[in-house]
Structures are given as C-alpha cells and as structure tokens.
Backbone as CSV, one residue per row, in Angstrom:
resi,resn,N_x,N_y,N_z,CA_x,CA_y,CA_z,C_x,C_y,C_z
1,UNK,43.234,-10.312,-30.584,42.117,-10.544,-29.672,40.848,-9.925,-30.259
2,UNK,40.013,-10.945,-30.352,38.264,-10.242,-31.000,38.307,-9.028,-29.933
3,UNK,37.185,-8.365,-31.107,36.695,-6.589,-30.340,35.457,-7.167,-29.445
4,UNK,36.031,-6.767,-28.274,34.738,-6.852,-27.008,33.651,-5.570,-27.655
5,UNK,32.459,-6.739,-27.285,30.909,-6.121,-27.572,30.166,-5.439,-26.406
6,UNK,29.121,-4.670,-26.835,28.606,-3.693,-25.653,28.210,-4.683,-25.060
7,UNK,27.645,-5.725,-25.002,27.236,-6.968,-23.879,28.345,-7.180,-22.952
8,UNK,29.711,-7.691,-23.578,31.071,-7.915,-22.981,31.198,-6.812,-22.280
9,UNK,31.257,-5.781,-22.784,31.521,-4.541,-21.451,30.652,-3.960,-20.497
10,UNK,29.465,-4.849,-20.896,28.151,-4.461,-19.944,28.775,-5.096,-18.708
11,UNK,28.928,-6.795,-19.112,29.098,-7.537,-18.223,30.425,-7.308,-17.364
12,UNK,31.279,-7.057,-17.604,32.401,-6.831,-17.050,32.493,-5.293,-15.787
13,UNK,31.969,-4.512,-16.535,31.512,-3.256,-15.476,30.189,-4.099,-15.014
14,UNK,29.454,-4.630,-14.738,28.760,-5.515,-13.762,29.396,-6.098,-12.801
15,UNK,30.615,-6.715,-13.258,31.337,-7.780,-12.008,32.186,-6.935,-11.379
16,UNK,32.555,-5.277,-12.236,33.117,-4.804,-11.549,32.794,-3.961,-10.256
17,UNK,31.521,-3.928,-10.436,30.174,-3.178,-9.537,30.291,-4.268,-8.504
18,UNK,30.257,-5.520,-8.575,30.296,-6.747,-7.501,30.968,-6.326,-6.877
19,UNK,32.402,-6.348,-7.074,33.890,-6.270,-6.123,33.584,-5.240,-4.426
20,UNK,33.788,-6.096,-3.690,33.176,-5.603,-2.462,34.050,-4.500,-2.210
21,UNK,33.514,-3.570,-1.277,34.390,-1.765,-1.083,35.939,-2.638,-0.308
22,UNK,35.626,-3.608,0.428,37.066,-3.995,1.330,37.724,-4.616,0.295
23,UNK,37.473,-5.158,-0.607,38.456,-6.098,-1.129,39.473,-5.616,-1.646
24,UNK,40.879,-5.931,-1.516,42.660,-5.600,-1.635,43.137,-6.208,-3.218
25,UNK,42.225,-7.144,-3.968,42.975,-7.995,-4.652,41.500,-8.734,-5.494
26,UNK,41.646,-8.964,-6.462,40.762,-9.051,-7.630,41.460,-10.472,-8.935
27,UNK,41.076,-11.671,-8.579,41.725,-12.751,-9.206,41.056,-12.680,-10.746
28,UNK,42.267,-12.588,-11.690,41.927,-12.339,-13.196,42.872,-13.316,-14.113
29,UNK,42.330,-13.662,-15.407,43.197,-14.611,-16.262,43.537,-13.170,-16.947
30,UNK,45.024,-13.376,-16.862,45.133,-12.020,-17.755,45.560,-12.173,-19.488
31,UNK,45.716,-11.311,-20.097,45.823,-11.682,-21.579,46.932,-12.749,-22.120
32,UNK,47.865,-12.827,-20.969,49.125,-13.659,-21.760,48.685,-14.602,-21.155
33,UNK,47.592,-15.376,-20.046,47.089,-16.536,-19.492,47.339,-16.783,-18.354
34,UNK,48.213,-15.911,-17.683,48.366,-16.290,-16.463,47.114,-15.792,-15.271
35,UNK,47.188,-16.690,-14.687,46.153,-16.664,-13.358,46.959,-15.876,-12.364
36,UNK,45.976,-14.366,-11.494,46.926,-13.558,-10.635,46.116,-12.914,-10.210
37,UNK,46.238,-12.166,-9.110,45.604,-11.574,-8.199,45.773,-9.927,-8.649
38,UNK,45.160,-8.869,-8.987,45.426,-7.580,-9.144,44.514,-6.679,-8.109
39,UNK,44.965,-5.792,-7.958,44.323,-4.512,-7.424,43.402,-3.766,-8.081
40,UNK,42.375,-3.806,-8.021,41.765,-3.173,-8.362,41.863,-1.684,-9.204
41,UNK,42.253,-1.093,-9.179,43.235,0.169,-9.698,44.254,-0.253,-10.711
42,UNK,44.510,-1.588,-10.824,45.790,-1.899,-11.622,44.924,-2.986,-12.888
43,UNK,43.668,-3.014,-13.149,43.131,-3.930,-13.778,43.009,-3.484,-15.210
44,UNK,43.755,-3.987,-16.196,44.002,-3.612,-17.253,41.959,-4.176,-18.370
45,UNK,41.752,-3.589,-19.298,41.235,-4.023,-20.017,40.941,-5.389,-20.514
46,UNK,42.030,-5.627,-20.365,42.155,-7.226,-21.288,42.283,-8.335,-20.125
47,UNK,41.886,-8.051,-19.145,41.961,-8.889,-17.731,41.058,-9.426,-17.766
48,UNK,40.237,-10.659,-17.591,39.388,-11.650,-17.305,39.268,-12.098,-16.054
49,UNK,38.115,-11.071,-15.111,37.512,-11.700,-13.873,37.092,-13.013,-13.460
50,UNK,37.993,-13.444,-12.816,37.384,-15.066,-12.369,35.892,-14.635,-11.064
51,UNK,35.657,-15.389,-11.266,34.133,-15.511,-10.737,34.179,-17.094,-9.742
52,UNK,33.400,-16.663,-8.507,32.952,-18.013,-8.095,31.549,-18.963,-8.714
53,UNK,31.190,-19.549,-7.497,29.789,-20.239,-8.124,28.960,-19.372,-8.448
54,UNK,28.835,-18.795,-7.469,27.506,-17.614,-7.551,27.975,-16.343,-8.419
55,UNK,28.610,-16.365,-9.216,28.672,-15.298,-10.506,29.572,-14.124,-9.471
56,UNK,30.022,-14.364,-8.533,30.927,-13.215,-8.201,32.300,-13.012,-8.309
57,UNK,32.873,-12.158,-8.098,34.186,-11.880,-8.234,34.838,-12.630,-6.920
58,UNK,35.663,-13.385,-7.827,37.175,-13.824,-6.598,38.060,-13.080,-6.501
59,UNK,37.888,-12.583,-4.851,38.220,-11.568,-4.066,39.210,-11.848,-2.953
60,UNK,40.502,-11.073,-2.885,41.465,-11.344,-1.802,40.890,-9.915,-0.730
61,UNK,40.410,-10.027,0.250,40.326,-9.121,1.246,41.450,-8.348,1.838
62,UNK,42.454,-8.715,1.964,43.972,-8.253,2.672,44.633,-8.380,1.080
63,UNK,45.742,-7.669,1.622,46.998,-7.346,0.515,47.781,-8.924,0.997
64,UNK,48.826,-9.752,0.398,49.214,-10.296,0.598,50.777,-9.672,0.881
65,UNK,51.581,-10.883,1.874,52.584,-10.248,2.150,52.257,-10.196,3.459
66,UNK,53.469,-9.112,4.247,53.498,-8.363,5.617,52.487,-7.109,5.187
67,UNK,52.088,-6.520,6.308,50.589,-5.383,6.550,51.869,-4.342,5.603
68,UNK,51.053,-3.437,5.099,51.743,-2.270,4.631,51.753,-1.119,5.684
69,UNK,52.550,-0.792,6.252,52.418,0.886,6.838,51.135,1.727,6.235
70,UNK,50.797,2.111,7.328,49.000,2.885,7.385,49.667,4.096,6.158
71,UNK,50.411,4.671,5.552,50.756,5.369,4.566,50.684,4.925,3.678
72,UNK,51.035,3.805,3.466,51.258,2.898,2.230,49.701,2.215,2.020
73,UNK,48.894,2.110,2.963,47.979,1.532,2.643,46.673,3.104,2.275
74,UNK,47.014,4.065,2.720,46.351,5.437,2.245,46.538,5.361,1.061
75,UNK,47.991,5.943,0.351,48.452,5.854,-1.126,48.030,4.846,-1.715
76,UNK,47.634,3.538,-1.632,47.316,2.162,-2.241,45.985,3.079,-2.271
77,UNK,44.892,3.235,-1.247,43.191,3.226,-1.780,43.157,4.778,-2.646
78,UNK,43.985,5.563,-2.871,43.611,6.720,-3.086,44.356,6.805,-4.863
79,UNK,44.885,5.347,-4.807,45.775,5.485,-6.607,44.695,5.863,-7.712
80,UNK,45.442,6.556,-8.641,44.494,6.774,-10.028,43.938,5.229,-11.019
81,UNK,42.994,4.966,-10.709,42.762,3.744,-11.608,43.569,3.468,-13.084
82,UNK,43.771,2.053,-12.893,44.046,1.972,-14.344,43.774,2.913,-15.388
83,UNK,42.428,2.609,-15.851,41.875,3.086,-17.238,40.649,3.534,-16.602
84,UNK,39.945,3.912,-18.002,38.543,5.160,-18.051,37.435,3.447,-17.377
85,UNK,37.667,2.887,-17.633,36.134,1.592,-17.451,36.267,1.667,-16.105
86,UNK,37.526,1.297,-15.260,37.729,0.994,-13.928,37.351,2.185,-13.302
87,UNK,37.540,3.629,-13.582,37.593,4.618,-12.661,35.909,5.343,-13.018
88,UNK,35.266,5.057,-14.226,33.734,4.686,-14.047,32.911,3.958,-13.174
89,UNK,33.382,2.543,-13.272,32.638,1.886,-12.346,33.298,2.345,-10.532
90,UNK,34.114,2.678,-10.629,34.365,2.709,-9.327,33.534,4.372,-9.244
91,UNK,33.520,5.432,-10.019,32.226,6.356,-9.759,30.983,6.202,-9.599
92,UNK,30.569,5.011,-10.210,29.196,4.720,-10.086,28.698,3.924,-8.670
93,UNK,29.713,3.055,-8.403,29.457,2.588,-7.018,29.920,3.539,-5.921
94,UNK,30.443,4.370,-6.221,30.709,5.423,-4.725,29.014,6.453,-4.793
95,UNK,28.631,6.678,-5.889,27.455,7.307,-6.259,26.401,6.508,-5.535
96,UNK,25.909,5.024,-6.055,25.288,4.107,-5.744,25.215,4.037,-4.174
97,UNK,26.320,3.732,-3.764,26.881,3.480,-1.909,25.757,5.052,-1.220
98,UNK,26.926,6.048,-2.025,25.843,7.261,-1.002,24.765,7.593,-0.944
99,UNK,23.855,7.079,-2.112,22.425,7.194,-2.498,21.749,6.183,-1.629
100,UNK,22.218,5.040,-1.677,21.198,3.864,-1.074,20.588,3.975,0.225
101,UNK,19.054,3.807,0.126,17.811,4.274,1.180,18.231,4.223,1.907
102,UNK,18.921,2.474,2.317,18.833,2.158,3.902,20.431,2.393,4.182
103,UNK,21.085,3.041,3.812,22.681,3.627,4.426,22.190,4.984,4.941
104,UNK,21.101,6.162,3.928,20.889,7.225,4.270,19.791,7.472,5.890
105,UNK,19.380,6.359,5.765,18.123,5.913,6.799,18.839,5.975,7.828
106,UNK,20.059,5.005,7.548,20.521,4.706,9.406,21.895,6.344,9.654
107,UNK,22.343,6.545,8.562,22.836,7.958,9.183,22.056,9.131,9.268
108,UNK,20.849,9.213,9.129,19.967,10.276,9.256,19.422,10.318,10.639
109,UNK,18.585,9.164,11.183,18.126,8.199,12.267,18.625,7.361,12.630
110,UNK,19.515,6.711,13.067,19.473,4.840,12.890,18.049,4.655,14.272
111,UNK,17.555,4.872,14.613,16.725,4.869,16.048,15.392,4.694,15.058
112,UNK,15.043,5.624,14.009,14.062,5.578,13.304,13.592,4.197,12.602
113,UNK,11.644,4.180,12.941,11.651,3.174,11.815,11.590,3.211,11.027
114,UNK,12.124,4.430,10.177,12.704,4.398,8.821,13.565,3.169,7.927
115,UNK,14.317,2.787,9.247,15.407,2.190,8.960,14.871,0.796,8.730
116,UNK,13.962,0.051,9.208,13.565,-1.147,9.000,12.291,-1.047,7.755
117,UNK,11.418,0.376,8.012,11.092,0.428,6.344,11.980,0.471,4.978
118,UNK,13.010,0.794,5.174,14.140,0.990,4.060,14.631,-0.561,3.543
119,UNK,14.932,-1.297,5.024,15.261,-2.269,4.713,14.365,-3.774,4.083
120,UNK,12.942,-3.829,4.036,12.270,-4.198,4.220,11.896,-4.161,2.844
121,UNK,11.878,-3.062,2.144,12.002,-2.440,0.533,12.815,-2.892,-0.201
122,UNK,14.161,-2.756,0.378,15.367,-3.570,-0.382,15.053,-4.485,-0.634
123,UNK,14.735,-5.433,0.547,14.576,-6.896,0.123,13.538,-7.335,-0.722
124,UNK,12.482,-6.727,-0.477,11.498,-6.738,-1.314,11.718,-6.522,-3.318
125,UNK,12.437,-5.940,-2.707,13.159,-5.267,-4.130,14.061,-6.291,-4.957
126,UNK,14.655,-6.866,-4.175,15.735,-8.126,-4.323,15.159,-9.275,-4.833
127,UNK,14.220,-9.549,-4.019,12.611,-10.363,-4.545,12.428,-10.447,-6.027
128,UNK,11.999,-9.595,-5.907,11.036,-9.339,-7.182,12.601,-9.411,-8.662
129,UNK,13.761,-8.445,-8.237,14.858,-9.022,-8.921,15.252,-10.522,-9.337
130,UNK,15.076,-11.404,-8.235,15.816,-12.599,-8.239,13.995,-13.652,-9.389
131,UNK,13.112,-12.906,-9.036,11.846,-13.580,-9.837,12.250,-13.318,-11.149
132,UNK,12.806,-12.290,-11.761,12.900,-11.656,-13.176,14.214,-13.171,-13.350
133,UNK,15.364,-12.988,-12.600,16.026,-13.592,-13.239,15.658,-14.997,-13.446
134,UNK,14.802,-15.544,-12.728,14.624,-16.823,-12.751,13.575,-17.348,-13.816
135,UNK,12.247,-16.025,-14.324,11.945,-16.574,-15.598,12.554,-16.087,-16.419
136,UNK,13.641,-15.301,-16.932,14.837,-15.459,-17.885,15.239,-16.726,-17.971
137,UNK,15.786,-17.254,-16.695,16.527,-18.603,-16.946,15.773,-19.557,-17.567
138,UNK,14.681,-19.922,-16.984,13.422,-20.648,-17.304,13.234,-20.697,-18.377
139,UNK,13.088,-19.395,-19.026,12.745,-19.004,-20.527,13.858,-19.881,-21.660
140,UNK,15.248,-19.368,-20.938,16.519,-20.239,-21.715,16.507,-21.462,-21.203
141,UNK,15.656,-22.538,-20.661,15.799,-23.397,-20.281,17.535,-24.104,-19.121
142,UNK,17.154,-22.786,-18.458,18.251,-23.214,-17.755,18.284,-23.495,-16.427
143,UNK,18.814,-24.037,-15.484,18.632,-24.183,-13.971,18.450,-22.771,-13.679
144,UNK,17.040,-23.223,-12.576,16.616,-22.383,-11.867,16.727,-22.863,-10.259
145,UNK,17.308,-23.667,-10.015,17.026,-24.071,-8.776,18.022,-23.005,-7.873
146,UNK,18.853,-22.763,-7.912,19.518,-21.651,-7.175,19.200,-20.043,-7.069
147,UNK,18.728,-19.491,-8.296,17.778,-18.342,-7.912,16.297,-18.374,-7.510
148,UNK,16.063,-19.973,-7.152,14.402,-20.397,-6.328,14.839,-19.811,-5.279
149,UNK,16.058,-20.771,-4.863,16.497,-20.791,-3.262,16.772,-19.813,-2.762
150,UNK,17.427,-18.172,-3.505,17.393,-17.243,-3.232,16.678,-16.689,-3.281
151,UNK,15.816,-16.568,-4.250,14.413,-15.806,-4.148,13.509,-15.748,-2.796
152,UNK,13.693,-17.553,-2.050,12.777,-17.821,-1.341,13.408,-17.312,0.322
153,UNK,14.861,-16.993,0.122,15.513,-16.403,1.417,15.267,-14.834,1.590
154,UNK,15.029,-14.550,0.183,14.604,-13.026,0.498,13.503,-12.534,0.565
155,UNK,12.537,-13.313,0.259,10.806,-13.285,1.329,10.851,-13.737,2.174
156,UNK,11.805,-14.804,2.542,11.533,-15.207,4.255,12.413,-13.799,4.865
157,UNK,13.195,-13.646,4.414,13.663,-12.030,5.114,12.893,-10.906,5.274
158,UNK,12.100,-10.528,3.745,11.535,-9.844,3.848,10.036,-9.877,4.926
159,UNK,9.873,-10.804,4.791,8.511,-11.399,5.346,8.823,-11.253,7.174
160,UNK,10.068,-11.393,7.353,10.558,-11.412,9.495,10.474,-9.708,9.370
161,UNK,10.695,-9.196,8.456,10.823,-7.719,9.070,9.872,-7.003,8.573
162,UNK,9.242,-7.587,7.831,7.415,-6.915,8.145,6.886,-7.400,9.220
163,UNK,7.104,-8.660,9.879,6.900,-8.512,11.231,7.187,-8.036,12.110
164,UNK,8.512,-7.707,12.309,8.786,-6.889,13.423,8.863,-5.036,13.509
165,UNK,8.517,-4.766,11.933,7.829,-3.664,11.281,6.256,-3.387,12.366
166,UNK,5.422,-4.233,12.202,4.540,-4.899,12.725,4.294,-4.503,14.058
167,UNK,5.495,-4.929,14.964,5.299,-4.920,16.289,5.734,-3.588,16.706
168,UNK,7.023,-3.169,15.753,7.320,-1.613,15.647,5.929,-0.609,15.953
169,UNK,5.296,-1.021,15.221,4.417,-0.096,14.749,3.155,0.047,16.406
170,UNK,2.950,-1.462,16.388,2.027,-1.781,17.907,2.435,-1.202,18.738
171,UNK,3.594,-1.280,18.861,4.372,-0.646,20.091,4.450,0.954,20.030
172,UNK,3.901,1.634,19.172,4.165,3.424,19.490,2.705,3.623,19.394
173,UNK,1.471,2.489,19.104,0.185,3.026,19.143,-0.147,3.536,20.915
174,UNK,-1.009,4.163,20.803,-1.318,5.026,21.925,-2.787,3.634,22.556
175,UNK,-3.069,3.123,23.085,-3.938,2.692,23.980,-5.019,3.802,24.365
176,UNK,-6.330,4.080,23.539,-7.062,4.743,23.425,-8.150,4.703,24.869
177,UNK,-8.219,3.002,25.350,-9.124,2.812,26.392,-7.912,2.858,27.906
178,UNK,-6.828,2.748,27.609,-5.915,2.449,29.038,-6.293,3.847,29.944
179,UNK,-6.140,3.307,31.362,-6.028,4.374,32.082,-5.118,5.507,31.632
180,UNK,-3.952,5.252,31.511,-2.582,6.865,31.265,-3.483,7.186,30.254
181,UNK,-4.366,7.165,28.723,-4.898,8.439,28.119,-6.290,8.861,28.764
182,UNK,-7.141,8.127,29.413,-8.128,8.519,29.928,-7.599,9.438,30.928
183,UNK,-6.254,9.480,31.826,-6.020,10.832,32.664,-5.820,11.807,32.014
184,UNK,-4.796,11.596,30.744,-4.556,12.811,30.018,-6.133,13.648,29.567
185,UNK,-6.281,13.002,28.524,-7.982,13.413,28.067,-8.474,13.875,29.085
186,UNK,-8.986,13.331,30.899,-9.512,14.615,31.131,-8.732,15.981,31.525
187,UNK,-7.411,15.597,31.943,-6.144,16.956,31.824,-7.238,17.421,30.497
188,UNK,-6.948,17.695,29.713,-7.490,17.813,27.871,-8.743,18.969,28.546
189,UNK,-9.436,18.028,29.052,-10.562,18.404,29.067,-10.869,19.926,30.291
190,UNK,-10.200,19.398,31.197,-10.115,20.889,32.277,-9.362,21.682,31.944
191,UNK,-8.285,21.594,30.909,-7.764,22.876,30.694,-8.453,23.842,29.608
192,UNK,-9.158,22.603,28.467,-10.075,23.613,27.873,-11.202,24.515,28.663
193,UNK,-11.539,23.517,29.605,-12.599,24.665,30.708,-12.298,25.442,31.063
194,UNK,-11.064,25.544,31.728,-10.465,26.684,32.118,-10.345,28.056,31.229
195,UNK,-9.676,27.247,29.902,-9.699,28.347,28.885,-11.044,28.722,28.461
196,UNK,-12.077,27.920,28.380,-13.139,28.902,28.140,-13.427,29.610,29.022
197,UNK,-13.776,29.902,30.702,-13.767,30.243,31.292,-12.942,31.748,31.521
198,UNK,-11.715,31.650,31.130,-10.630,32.472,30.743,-11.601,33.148,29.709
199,UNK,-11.864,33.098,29.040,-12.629,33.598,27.331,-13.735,34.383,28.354
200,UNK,-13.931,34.419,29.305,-15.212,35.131,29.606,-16.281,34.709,28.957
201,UNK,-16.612,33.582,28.180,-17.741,32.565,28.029,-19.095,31.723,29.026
202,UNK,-19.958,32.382,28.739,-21.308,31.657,29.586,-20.634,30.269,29.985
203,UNK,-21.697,30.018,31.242,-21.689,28.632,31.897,-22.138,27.621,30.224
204,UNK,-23.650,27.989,30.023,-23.971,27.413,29.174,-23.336,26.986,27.882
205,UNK,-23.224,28.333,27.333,-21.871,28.109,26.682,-20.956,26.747,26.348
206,UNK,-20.125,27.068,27.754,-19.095,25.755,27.789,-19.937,24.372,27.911
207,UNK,-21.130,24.284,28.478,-22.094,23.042,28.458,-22.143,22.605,27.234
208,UNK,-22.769,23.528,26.121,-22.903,23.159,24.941,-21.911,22.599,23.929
209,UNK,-20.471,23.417,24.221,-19.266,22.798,23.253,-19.221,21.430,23.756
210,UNK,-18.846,20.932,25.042,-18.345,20.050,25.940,-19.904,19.043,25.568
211,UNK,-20.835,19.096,25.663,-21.812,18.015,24.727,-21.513,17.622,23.613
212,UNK,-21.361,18.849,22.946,-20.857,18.730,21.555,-19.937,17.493,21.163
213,UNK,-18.719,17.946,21.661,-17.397,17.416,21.527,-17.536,15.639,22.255
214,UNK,-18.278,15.958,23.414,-18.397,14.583,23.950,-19.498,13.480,22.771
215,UNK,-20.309,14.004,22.346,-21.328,13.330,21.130,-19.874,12.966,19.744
216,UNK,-19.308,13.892,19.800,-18.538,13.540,18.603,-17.021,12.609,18.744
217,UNK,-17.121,12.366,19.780,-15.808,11.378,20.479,-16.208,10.052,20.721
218,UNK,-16.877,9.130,19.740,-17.445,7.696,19.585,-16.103,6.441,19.072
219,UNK,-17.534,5.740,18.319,-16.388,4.407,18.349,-15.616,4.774,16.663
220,UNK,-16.235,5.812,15.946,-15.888,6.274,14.635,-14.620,7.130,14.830
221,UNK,-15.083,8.175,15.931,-13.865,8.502,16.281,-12.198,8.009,16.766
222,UNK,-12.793,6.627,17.500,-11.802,6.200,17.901,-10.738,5.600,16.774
223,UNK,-11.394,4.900,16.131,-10.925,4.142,14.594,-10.507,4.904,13.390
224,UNK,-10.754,6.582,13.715,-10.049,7.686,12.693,-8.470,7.804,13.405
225,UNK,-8.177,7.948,14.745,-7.473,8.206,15.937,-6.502,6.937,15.313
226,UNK,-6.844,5.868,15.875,-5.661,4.743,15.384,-5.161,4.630,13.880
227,UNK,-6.124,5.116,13.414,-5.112,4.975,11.507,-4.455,6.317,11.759
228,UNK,-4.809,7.180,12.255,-3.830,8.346,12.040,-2.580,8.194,12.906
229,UNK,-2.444,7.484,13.603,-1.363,7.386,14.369,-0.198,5.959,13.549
230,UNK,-1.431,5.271,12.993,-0.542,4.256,12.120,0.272,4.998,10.820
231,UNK,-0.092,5.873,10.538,0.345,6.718,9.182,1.410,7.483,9.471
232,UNK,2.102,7.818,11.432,2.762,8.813,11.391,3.879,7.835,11.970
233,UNK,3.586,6.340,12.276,4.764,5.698,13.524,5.707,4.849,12.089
C-alpha cells in the first residue's frame, strides 16, 4: 500500500473531526475491501471513510443488534482508541466542543444575550468559510453551486438573528421620554435635594447645581444616554 501523505492524513483527521459526538458506528472500505461499519475506537489506519454527498462521514447513530446494558454501553464510550491518529482527533474535538463561544455562552447564561451574539458570529463565521471554499472551487474550475446554496443559508441565518439581536436589544432600551423614567428622574431629583439639604448647603446653593444639571440634561444628553445603554444590553 503507497505511503499516505501529510495531505492524506490532513484529510482523514478532518473527516475524523466530522464524526458526530452520538454516532455508534463509522462506515469504512477497509484494507482487504470489505465495506463495514466500525466504532470509532476500533478504526484502524488503513480504513477508508465512506463519505456522503456532502463530504461527510457515513454514520450509524445506534449500535446495531439488541440495546447493550447501560454497562456495556459505559465500557463501549470510555475504550482506549485504536491508534495515536484516532485518540488525537478525538482530543482535539473534546478540546474544540469545550472551547466553543456559543456552548460556553449558554452554560454561563443561557438567558443572556450573549448567547444570540455568540451565535450570530458563528454563522457569520461559517459565511465567510463557505465564501473561501467556493472561490477555491471556482479557482479549480469546479461546481460551485452547492457551497452558493450554503453560503446563502448561512446569511439568511445569520441575517434572522441580527434581527432578533435587534429587537433584543430595543427591548432592554430604557424609554427616555415615557412616563415610568420621568417618575423615577424626579425620585432622582428629590432625593438629591434632600441630600443636599442633609449637607447643610444654602438654599441657593442647591438652586444653582439643580440649574446647572437641568441646562446640561438636553437633546445631546439624551443621545449619549441611549448609546450607552446600547453598549451594555
């Protein structure tokens, strides 16, 4: 058998990065030719990942057979991988899994709009991925019509949850002219009187801050007030 090249083993720890965390069973041509389903953990070197249309791994979700006893199925996810490639990539995606924004977003917060900024990034991110691959293809003169079509599902994705990013955001602004802050503000305002008052401070005094403060509470003010509240929601 020819010596696999760093491309060949690029690609192969690539498809092995695909293989979804549930999947039981991993369809491979193996070296003597036969077509078979393996475990992930049991995937020898010389195994050849079958792939669907879309460049992924053909994947059995369940073990075949009767269910294994919840023991048997512990000992199955917890086996020592095959070899050094398999028990790499399977480090790098447990690494990958715990790092990623929007997993850390929703167990930190899930309530936060963190979580729809995180997600919103990804896709964005995915975007701009699926553009690279498509002038590669382009470049090799090859069909592009299927990473268009994806490209164009993950700006229309990205694009719904900057909207509702959007409304996120409308929805925690404070209503600067509504009655509920005009009561607060003057609450605001009599308790500072009070406290100056408290201060043993002239009548005049408090006249003068309270001009002050009222001259400096305009329409400039108001429009510093709403970006700062957009910067914190």
């Amino acid at each position: 058998m020819p010596r696999k090249t760093i491309k060949d083993r690029q690609a192969r720890a690539d498809l092995l990065a695909k293989i979804p965390a549930g999947a039981a069973r991993v369809q491979v041509l193996t070296a003597k030719g036969e077509l078979k389903y393996k475990a992930v953990a049991d995937l020898a070197d010389t195994d050849d990942i079958q792939t669907n249309k879309f460049g992924d791994p053909v994947v059995m979700r369940t073990s075949p057979g009767r269910k294994a006893p919840v023991a048997a199925a512990v000992a199955l996810a917890v086996a020592a991988p095959a070899n050094a490639t398999v028990a790499a990539v399977l480090h790098r995606k447990q690494v990958s899994v715990a790092h990623d924004p929007v997993l850390l977003a929703v167990q930190k917060t899930p309530d936060s709009p963190d979580v729809l900024h995180q997600v919103m990034l990804g896709l964005s991110e995915e975007a701009a991925s699926l553009k690279f691959e498509r002038d590669e293809a382009s470049r090799n003169n090859e069909s592009t019509a299927n990473l268009s079509s994806k490209r164009v599902q993950a700006l229309r994705a990205a694009g719904d949850t900057w909207l509702k990013r959007m409304d996120q955001m409308a929805g925690k602004l404070i209503d600067l002219d509504s009655p509920g802050f005009l009561a607060v503000y003057k609450l605001l305002m009599d308790t500072m009187r009070e406290a100056m008052h408290g201060a043993k401070l002239r009548d005049e005094q408090i006249e003068t801050v309270f001009a002050k403060f009222a001259a400096m509470v305009n329409d400039e003010w108001k429009v510093d007030a709403k970006n700062r509240m957009k910067n914190v929601v």
